[in-house]
C-alpha positions as a Markdown table, in Angstrom:
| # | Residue | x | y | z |
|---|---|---|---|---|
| 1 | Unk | 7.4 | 0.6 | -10.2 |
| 2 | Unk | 8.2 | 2.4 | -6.9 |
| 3 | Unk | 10.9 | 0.6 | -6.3 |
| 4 | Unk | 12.7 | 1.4 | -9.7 |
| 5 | Unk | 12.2 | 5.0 | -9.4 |
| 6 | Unk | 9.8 | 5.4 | -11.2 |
| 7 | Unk | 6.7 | 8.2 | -10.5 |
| 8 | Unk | 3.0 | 6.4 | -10.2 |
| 9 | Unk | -0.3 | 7.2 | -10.4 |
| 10 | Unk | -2.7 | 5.2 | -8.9 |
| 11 | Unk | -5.8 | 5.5 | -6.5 |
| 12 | Unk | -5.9 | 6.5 | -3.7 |
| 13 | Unk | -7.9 | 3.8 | -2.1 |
| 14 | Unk | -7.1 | 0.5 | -0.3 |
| 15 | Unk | -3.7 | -1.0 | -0.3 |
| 16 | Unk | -1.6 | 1.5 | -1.8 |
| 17 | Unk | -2.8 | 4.0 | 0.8 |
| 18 | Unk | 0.3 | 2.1 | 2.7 |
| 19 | Unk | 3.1 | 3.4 | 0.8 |
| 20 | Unk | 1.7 | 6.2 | -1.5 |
| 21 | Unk | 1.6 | 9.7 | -0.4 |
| 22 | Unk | 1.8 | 13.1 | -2.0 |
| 23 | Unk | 5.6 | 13.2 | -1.4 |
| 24 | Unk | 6.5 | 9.6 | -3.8 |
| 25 | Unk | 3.6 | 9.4 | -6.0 |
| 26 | Unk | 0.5 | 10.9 | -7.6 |
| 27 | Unk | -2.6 | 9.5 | -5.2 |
| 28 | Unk | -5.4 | 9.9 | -7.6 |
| 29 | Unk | -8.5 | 10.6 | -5.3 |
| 30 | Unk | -11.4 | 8.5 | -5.8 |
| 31 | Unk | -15.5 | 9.6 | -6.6 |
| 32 | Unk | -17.6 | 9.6 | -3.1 |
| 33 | Unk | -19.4 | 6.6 | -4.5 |
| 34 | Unk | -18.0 | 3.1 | -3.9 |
| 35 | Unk | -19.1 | 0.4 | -6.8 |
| 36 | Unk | -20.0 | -2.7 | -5.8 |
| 37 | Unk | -18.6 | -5.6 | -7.1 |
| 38 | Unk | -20.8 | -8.3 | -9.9 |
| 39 | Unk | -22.9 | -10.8 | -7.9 |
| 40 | Unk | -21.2 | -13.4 | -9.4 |
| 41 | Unk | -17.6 | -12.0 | -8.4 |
| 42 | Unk | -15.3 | -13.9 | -5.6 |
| 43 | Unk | -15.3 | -10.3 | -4.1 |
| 44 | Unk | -19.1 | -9.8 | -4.4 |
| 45 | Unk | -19.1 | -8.3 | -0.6 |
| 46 | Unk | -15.9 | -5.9 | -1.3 |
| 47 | Unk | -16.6 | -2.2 | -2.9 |
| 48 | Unk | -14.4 | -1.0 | -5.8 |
| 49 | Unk | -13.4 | 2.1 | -5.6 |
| 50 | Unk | -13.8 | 4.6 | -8.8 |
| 51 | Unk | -10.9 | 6.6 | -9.4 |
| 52 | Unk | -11.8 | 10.3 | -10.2 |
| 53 | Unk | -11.6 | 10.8 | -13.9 |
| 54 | Unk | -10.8 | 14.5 | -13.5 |
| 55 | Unk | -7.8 | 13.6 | -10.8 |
| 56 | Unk | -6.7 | 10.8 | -13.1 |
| 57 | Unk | -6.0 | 13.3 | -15.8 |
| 58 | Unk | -4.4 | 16.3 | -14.2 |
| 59 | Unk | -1.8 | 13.4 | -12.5 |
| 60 | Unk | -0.8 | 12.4 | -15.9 |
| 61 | Unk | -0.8 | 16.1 | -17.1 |
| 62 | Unk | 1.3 | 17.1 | -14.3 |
| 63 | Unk | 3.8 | 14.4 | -14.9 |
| 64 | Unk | 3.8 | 15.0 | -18.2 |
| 65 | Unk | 4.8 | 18.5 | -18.1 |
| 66 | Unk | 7.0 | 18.2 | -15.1 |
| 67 | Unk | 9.4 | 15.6 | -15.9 |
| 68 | Unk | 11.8 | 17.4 | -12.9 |
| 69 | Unk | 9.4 | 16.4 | -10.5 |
| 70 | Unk | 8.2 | 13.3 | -11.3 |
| 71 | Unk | 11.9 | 12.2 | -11.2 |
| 72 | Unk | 12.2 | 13.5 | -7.2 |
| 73 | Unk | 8.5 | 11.8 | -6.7 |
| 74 | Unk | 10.0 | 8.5 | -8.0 |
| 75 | Unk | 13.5 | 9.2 | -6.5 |
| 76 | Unk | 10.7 | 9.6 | -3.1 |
| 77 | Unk | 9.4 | 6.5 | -3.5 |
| 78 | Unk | 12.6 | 4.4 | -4.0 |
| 79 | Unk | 13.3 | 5.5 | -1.0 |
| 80 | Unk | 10.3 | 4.6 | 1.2 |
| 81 | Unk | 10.3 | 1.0 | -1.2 |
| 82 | Unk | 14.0 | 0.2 | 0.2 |
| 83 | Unk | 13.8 | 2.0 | 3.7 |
| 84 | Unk | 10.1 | 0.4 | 4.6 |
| 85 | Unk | 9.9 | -2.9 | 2.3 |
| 86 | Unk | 13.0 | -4.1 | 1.7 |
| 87 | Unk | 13.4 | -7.8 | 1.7 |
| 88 | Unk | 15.1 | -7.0 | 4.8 |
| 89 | Unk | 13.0 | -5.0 | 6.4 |
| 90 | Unk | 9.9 | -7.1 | 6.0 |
| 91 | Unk | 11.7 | -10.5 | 7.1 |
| 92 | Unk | 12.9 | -8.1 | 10.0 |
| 93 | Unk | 9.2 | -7.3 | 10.8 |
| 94 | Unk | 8.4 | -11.0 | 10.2 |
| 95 | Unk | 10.7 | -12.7 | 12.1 |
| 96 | Unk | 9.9 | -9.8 | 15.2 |
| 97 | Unk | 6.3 | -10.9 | 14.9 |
| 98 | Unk | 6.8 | -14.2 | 14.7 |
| 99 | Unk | 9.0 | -14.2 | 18.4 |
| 100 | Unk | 6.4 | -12.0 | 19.3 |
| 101 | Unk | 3.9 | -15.2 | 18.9 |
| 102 | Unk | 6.2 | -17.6 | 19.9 |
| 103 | Unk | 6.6 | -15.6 | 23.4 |
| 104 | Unk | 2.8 | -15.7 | 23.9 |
| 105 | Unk | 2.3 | -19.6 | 22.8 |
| 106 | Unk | 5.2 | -20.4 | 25.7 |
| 107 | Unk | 3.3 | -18.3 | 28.2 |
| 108 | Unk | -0.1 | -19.9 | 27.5 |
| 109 | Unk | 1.6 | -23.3 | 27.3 |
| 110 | Unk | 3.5 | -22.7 | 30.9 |
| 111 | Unk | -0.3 | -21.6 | 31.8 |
| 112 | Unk | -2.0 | -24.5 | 30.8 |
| 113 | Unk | -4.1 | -22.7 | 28.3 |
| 114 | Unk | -2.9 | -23.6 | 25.0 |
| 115 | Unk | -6.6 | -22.3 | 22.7 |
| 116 | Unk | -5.5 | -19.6 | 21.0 |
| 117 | Unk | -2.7 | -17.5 | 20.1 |
């Protein structure tokens, strides 16, 4: 959605704490407690964070009756989409890293200690 422009809401919690900020989208805080995950869940030792109710609704009232600004907010977050995760940007990143590890294996081979990366 970022990436076509468009404005989000969405907690502020976990992953999209990367590329969300007040600027591109609407972070929707979260309630102090965490809620933990069903016993029987994959996840069961992860904590899901409970967006704020209260924050949830004045996001979608103030995009609502700000169109002007939720355009710039998504205009924002086009931006930060193509000028930090970019296809080319990430294999960029990817392929730095991965000399970056190739670098340290020939060292550690040239070394004689080949355990770990």
């Amino acid at each position: 959605a970022m990436a076509m422009a468009f404005p989000v809401i969405a907690t502020n919690w976990s992953g999209p704490t990367e590329f969300m900020t007040e600027a591109n989208s609407y972070p929707v805080r979260i309630e102090d407690a965490l809620v933990a995950l069903p016993e029987e869940s994959a996840f069961r030792t992860h904590k899901w964070a409970q967006p704020s109710a209260t924050a949830l609704r004045a996001a979608m009232r103030a995009v609502a009756s700000n169109p002007r600004e939720a355009k710039a907010k998504g205009e924002n977050a086009r931006r930060t989409m193509v000028e930090r995760f970019s296809p080319r940007v990430v294999a960029e990143l990817v392929t730095e890293e991965l000399r970056r590890v190739a670098a340290k294996a020939r060292r550690r081979t040239r070394a004689g200690d080949e355990d770990e990366l």
